[in-house]
C-alpha positions as CSV (number, residue, x, y, z in Angstrom):
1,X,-13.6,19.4,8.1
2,X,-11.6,16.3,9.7
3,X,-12.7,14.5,6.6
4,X,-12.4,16.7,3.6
5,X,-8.9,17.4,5.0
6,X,-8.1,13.7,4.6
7,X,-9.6,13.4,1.3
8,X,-7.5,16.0,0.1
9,X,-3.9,14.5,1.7
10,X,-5.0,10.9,0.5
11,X,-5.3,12.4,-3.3
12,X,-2.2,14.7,-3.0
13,X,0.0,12.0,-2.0
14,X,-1.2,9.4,-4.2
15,X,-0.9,12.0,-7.3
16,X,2.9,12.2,-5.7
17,X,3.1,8.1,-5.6
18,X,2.4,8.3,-9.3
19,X,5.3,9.4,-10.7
20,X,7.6,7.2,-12.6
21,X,10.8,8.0,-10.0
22,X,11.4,9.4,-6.7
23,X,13.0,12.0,-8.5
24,X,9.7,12.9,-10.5
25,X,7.6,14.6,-8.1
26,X,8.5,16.1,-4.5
27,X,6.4,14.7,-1.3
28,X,3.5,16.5,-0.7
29,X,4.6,18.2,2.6
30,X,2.0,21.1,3.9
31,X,-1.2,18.9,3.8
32,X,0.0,15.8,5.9
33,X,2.1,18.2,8.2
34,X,-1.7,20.6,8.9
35,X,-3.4,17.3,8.9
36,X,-1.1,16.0,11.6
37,X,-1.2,19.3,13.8
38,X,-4.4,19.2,13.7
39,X,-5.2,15.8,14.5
40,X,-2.7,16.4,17.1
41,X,-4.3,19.5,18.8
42,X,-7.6,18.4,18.8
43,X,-7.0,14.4,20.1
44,X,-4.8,16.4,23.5
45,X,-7.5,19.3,23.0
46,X,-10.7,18.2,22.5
47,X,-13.9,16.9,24.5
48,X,-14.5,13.6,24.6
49,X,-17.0,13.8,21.4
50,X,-14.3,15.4,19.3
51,X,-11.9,12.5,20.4
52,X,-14.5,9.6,19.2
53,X,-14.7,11.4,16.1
54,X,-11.0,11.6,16.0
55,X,-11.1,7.7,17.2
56,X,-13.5,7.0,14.0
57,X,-11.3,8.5,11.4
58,X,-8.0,7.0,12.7
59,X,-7.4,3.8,9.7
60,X,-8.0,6.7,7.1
61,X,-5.1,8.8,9.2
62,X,-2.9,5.4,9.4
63,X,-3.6,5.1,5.7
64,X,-2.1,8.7,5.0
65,X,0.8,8.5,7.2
66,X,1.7,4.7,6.0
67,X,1.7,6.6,2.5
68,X,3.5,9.1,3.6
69,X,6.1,7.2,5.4
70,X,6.8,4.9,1.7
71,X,7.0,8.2,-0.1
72,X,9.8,10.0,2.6
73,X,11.3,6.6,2.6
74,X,12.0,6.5,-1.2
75,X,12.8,9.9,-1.4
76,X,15.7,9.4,1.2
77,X,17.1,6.7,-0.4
78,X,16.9,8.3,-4.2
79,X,18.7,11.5,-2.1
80,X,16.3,13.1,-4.5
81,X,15.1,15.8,-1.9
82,X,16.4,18.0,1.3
83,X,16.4,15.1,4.4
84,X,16.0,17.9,7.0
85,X,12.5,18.6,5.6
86,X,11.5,15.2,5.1
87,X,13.1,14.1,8.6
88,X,10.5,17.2,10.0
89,X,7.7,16.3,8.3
90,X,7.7,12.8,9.6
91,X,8.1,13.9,12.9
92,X,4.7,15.8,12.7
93,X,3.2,12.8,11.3
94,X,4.6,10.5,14.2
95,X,3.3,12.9,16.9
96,X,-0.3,13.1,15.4
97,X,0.0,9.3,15.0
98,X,1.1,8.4,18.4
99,X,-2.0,11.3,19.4
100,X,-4.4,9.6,17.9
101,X,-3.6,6.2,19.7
102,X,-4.1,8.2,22.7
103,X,-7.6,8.3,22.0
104,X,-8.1,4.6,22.4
């Protein structure tokens, strides 16, 4: 599932990086925010197998939340969405990133 999730934040927020401005289309924030929890749950959860697989997938996760970071970070600066949201978001992707380097 670890995967196909992935897939699908990669996609959405490269449909979002499209747009012409910041202002044209809002940061994809539901799919990175689940993808973080639950990268986050299962790399201070899981068995040691779960965690390798977590371990595997970590430069496709680092790919998504360097994507995502660009997008909040153009989005702040345009003011073209609510900050508190954004600011909340990150934070999820931050904890799932600094998870996943726990697998190492």
């Amino acid at each position: 599932v670890l995967p196909q999730l992935i897939d699908c934040c990669e996609f959405h927020l490269c449909w979002a990086n499209a747009g012409i401005g910041p202002g044209i289309c809002p940061v994809p924030l539901v799919l990175p925010v689940l993808l973080s929890r639950l990268v986050c749950t299962l790399a201070t959860n899981g068995d040691s197998m779960v965690r390798r697989h977590i371990l595997m997938l970590v430069p496709a996760f680092l790919a998504i939340a360097d994507t995502f970071a660009e997008l909040v970070i153009a989005r702040l600066q345009a003011q073209a969405a609510n900050s508190a949201d954004l600011l909340t978001a990150s934070q999820a992707v931050l904890d799932a990133t600094i998870a996943a380097a726990g697998t190492w």
